[in-house]
C-alpha positions in Angstrom: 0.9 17.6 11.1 -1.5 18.5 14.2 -3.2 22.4 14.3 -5.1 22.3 17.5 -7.9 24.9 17.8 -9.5 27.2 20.3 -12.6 29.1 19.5 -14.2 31.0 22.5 -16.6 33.7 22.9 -20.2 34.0 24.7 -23.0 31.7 23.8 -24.9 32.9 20.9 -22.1 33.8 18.4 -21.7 31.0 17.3 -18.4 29.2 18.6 -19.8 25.9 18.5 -21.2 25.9 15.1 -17.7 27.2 13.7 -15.8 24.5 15.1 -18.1 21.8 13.5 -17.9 23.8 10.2 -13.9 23.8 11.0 -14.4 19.5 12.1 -16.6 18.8 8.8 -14.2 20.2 6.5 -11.5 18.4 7.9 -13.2 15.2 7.7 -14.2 15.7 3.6 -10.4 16.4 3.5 -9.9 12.7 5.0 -8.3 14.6 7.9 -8.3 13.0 11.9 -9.9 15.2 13.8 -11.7 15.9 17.2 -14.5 17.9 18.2 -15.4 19.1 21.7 -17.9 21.8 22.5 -18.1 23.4 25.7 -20.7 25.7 27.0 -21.6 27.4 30.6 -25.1 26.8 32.2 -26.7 29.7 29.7 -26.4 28.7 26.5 -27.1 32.0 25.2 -24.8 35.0 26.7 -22.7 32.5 29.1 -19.6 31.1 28.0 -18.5 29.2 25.0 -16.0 27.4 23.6 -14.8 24.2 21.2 -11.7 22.9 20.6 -11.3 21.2 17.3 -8.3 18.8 16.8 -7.2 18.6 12.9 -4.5 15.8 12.4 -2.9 13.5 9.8 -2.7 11.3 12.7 -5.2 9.4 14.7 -6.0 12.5 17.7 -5.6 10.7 21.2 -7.2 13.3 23.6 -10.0 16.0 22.3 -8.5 18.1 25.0 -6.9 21.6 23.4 -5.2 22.9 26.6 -2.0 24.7 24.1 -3.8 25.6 21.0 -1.7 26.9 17.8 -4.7 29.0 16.7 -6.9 31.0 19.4 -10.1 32.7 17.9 -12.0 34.6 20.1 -14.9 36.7 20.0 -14.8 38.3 23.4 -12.7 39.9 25.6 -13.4 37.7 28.7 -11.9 34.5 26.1 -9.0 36.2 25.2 -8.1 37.2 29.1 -8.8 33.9 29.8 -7.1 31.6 27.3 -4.1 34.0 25.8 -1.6 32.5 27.8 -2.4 29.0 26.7 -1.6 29.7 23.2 1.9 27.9 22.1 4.8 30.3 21.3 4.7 30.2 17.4 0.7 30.1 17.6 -1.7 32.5 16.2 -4.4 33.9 17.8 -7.3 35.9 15.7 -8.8 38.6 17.6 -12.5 40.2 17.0 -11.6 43.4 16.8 -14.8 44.8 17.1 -16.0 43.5 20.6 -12.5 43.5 22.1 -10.8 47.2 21.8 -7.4 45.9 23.5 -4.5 44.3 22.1 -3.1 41.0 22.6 0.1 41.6 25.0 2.3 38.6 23.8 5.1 39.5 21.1 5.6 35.5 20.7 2.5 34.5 18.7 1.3 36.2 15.6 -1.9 38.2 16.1 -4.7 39.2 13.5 -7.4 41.9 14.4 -10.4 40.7 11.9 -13.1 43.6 12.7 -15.7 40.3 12.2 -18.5 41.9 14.2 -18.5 45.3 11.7 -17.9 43.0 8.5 -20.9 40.8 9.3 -23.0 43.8 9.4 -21.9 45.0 6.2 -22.7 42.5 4.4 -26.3 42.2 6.2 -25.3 39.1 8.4 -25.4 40.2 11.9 -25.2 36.7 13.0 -22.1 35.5 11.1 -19.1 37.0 12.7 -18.3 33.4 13.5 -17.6 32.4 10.0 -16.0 35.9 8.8 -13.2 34.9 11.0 -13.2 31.2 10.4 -12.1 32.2 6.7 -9.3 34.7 8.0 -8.5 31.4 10.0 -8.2 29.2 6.6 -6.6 31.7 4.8 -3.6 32.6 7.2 -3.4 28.9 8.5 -4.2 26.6 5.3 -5.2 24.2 8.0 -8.0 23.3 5.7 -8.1 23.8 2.1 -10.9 26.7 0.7 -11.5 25.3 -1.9 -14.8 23.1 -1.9 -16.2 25.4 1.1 -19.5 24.8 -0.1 -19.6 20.6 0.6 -18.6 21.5 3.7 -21.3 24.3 4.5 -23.9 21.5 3.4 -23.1 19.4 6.1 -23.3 21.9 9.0 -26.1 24.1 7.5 -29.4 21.6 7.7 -31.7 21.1 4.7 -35.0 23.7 6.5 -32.2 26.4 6.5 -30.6 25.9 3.4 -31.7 29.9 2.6 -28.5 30.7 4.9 -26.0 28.5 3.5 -25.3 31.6 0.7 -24.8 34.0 3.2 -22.8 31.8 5.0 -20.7 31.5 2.0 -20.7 34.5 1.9 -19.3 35.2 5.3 -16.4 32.6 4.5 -15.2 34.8 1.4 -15.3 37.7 3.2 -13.4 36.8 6.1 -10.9 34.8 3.8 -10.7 37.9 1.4 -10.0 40.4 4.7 
């Protein structure tokens, strides 16, 4: 089995660190995988966006021009990559930042208000992992279970204050 993932938004929400979170899980789950960041010349408020490969199988191009799962965080990222979703696919929607709906009736959509859940739970920053556990709870594209090994490889040792509230994040997205 091969789930190949798009997350886009601006830079500064953190699309990039969500994928490795998505790419470090899948390798403690002795998973192939691929991981390919891609940012515009601003890193904060231009455009982001990885694509992480997941695979039982050895991944032969990082490239994720059909994804089965689309997450994105801004309206300009769902304009521009909606299309490219496969029919079938899923596509997770901020729901906060991006007011309209997703026009295609051939994927299934979920609106995860990420943006307003991360500032419930006092973590303005962490909209990115709110909907990377809607993402592995409708998906099961990576187990939850053992979310924290996974958080201690992408969260570095002189921040490991955050890696609770990242947690944190996970569950609430996942529990959504």
């Amino acid at each position: 089995m091969t789930t190949q993932i798009l997350i886009a938004g601006f830079g500064g929400q953190g699309v990039l660190f969500a994928g490795k979170f998505l790419a470090y899980k899948a390798l403690l789950e002795n998973k192939q995988l691929s991981w390919l960041p891609s940012y515009g010349p601003e890193m904060r408020g231009g455009t982001a966006n990885c694509s992480v490969i997941i695979s039982d199988e050895p991944v032969g191009s990082p490239i994720v021009s059909k994804p089965d799962v689309l997450i994105v965080m801004n309206l300009p990222s769902l304009d521009k990559y909606e299309d490219a979703v496969v029919p079938g696919g899923k596509i997770f929607v901020d729901s906060t930042l991006i007011e309209r709906e997703v026009a295609r009736k051939d994927v299934d959509v979920y609106y995860i208000p990420a943006t307003k859940l991360a500032n419930d739970i006092n973590a303005p920053t962490l909209a990115n992992m709110i909907m990377i556990g809607k993402v592995i709870k409708e998906t099961g594209v990576v187990p939850y279970d053992n979310i924290d090994k996974a958080l201690d490889k992408v969260v570095s040792a002189r921040k490991a204050a955050l890696k609770e509230i990242n947690f944190k994040a996970l569950e609430t997205g996942y529990n959504s």
